[in-house]
C-alpha positions in Angstrom: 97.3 188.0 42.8 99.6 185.5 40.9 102.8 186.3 42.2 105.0 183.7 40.5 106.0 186.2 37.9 108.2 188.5 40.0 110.4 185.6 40.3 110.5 184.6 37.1 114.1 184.9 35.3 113.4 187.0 32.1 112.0 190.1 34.5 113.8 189.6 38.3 117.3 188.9 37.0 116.9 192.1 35.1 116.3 193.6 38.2 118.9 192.9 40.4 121.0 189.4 41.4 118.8 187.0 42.5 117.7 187.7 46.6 117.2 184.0 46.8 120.1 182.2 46.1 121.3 178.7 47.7 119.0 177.4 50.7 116.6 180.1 50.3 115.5 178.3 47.4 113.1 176.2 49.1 111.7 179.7 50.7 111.1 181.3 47.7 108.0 178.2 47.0 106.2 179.8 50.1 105.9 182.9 48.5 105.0 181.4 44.9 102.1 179.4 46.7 100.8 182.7 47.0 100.1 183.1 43.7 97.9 180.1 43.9 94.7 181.7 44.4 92.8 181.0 41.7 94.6 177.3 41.1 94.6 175.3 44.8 94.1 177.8 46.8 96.3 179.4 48.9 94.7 178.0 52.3 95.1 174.4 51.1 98.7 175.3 48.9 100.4 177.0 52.7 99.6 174.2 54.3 101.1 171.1 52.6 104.4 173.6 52.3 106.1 171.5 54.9 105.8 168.6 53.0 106.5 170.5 49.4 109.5 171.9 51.1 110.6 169.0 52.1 110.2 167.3 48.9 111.9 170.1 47.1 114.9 170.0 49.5 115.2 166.0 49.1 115.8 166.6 45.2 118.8 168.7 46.1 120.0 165.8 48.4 119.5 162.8 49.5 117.7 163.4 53.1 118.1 160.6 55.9 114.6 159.8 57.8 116.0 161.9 61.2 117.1 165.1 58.5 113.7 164.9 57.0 111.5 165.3 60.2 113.9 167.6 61.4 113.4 169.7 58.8 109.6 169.3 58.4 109.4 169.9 62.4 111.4 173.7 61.1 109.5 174.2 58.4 106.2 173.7 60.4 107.4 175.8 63.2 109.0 178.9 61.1 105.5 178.9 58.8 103.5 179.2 62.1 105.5 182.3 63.1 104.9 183.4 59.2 100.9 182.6 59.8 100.8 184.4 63.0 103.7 187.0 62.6 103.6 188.4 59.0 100.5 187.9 57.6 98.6 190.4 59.4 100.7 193.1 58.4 101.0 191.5 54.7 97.2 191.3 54.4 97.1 195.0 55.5 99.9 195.5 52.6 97.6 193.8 50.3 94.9 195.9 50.7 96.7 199.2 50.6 98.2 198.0 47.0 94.7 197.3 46.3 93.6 200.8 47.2 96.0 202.3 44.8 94.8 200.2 42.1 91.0 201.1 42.6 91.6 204.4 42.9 93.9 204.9 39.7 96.8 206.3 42.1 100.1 203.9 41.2 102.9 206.1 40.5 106.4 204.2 40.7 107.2 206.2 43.7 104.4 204.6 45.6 104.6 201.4 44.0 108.5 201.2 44.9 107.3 201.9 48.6 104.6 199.1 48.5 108.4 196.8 47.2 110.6 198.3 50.1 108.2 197.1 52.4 107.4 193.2 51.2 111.2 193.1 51.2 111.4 194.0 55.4 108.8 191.2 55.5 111.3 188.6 53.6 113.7 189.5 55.3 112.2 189.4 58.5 110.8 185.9 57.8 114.9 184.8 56.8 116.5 186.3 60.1 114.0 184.4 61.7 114.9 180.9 60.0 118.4 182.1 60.2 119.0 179.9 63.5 117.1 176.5 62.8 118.5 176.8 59.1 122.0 176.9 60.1 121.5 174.1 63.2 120.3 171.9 59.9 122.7 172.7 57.7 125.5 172.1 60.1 124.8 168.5 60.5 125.1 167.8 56.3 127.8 165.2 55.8 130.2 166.4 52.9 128.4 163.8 50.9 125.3 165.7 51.1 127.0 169.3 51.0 128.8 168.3 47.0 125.6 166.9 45.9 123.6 169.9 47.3 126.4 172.2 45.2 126.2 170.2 42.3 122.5 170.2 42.3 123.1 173.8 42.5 125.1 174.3 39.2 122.7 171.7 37.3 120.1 173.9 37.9 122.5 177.4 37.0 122.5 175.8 33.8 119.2 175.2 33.0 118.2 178.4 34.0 121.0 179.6 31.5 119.8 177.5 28.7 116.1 178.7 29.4 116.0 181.7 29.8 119.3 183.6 28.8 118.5 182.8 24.7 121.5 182.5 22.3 121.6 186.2 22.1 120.9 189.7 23.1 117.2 190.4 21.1 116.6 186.5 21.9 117.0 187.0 25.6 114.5 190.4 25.1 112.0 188.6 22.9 112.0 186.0 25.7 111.7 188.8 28.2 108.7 190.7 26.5 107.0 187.9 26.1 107.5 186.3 29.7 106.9 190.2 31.5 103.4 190.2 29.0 102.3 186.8 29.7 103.0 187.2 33.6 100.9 190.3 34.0 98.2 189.2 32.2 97.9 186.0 34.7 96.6 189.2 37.3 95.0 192.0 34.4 93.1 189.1 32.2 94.5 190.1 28.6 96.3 193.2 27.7 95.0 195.2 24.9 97.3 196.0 22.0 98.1 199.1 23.3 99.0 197.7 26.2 101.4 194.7 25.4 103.3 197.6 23.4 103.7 199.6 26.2 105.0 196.9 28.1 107.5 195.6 25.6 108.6 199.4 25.1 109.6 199.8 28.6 110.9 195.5 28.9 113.4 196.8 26.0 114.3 200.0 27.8 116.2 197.6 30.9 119.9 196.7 31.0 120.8 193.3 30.1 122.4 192.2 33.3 121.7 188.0 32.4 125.8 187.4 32.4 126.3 189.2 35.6 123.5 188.2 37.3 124.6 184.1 36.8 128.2 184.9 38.0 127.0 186.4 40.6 124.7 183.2 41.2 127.7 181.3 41.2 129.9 183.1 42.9 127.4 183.0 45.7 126.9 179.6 45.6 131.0 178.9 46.1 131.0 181.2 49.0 127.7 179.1 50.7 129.7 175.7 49.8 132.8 177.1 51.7 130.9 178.0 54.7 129.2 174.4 54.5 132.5 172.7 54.7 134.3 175.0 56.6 131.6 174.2 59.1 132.8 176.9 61.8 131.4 177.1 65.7 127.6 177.6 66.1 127.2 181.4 66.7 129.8 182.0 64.3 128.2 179.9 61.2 124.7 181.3 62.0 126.2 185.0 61.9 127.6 184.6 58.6 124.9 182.5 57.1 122.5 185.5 57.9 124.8 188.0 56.7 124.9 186.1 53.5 121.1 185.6 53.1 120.5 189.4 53.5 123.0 191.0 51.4 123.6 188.1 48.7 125.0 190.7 46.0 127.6 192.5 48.4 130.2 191.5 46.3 128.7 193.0 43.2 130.2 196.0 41.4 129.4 199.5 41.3 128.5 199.7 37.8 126.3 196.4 38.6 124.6 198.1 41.0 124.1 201.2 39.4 122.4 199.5 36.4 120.2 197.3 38.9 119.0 200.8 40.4 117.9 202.3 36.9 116.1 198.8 35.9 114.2 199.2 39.1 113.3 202.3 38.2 112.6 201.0 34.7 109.8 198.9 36.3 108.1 201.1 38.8 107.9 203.1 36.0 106.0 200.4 33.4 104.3 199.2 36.3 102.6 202.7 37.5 102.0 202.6 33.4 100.3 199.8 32.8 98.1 199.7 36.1 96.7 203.1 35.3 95.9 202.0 32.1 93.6 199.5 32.5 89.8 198.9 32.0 87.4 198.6 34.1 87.3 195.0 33.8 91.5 194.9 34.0 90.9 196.7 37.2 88.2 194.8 38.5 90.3 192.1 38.1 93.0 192.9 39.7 91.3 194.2 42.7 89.6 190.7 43.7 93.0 188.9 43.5 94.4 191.1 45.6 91.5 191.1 48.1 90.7 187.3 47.5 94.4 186.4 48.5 94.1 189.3 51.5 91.2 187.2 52.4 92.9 184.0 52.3 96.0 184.8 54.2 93.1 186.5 56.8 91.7 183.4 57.4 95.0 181.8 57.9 96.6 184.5 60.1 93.9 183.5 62.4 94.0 179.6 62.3 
């Protein structure tokens, strides 16, 4: 299953601030090389991620030779413990989403289950960078920190300028569109029928874009702080963590209560459109799920 699209502005930022923010940038390409199945392949894609990561990293800020093995040497190592760790549990999660599909039974009850649970495994996977990620980041110059920031805000305003729109029913045409083209990369094409159903429910969401980029940036301020503030060890890993897990603990009440109903939104097109396709949507959709299940299989066990 191509997985890219849950990450994808128009559709996640609708759904709550973004749970990626700042360094965990680089880990949100590990789980968008999942949805590489059908393009490199996820076998060959996982393994060159120390090197994409790397690379990605290096465009943020300039890297010396002794911060780039370091941090290909982390990489390496925290991927291993993803390979042998997570993946046995996330193949079994594959295959469980799988049955649901085959058997007609998503409901958004279920299918927000089957979301609770891949976020324990992401967050699993970030307390256990947490450590090696705060050793590297501690020994950025200020240099390195600014340009790393500025990169940063560069990269809030693209995002802005692509995907926000000039106004409201711009920013939902471009979220219809994106939320129809994304599912189709996993259902093949969506009947009529179907792309209405899916734009029906894409225009039911809140329009949380503005909050969701203050937020970005506001989180962003707080992780240059803690860069240059550059506290003892235990105590910069503590709060580096704390801010990886609960990146939107700032947010407001009324944020958070329109971030719950989009959710709920979702599940609730999601359940929709899975039990409404075809045979051939469904068949589909089962052999990416089971195709990637496969892949990550054969990886767990490397």
């Amino acid at each position: 299953m191509n997985t890219a699209w849950l990450f994808e502005p128009p559709l996640r930022d609708l759904l709550r601030p973004q749970r990626s923010r700042g360094i965990r940038r680089a880990l949100v390409l590990f789980v968008l090389s999942l949805g590489l199945t059908g393009c490199l392949g996820t076998k060959f894609v996982f393994n060159q991620l120390d090197w994409v990561i790397a690379w990605r990293l290096n465009s943020f800020f300039s890297l010396n030779a002794e911060q780039e093995q370091r941090l290909r040497e982390i990489v390496s190592r925290n991927l291993d413990w993803v390979r042998q760790e997570q993946f046995p549990g996330v193949v079994l999660w594959l295959r469980n989403v799988e049955a649901d599909v085959s058997a007609n039974a998503a409901d958004p009850d279920r299918l927000a289950a089957h979301y609770e649970e891949l976020v324990a495994y992401w967050d699993g996977f970030l307390i256990q960078v947490t450590p090696d990620a705060a050793g590297f980041l501690a020994g950025l110059s200020p240099e390195q920190v600014e340009s790393l920031i500025g990169n940063m805000r560069d990269n809030n305003d693209e995002l802005w300028e692509e995907f926000a729109g000039s106004t409201p029913e711009d920013r939902l045409r471009r979220r219809q569109k994106a939320t129809i083209k994304n599912l189709q990369r996993f259902t093949g094409r969506l009947s009529k029928d179907q792309r209405e159903l899916v734009a029906g429910y894409v225009g039911q969401l809140h329009d949380n874009a503005a909050e969701w980029m203050e937020g970005r940036r506001a989180w962003q301020a707080r992780f240059r702080d803690l860069l240059l503030e550059r506290p003892p060890p235990e105590e910069f890993r503590i709060r580096l963590q704390a801010m990886s897990l609960n990146p939107n603990d700032l947010d407001s009440e009324d944020y958070r209560g329109r971030v719950a109903e989009n959710f709920a939104t979702v599940f609730s097109m999601l359940a929709a459109v899975i039990n409404s396709l075809d045979e051939k949507q469904r068949g589909r959709f089962s052999r990416r799920l089971l195709g990637l299940a496969a892949d990550l299989d054969t990886l767990a066990t490397q």
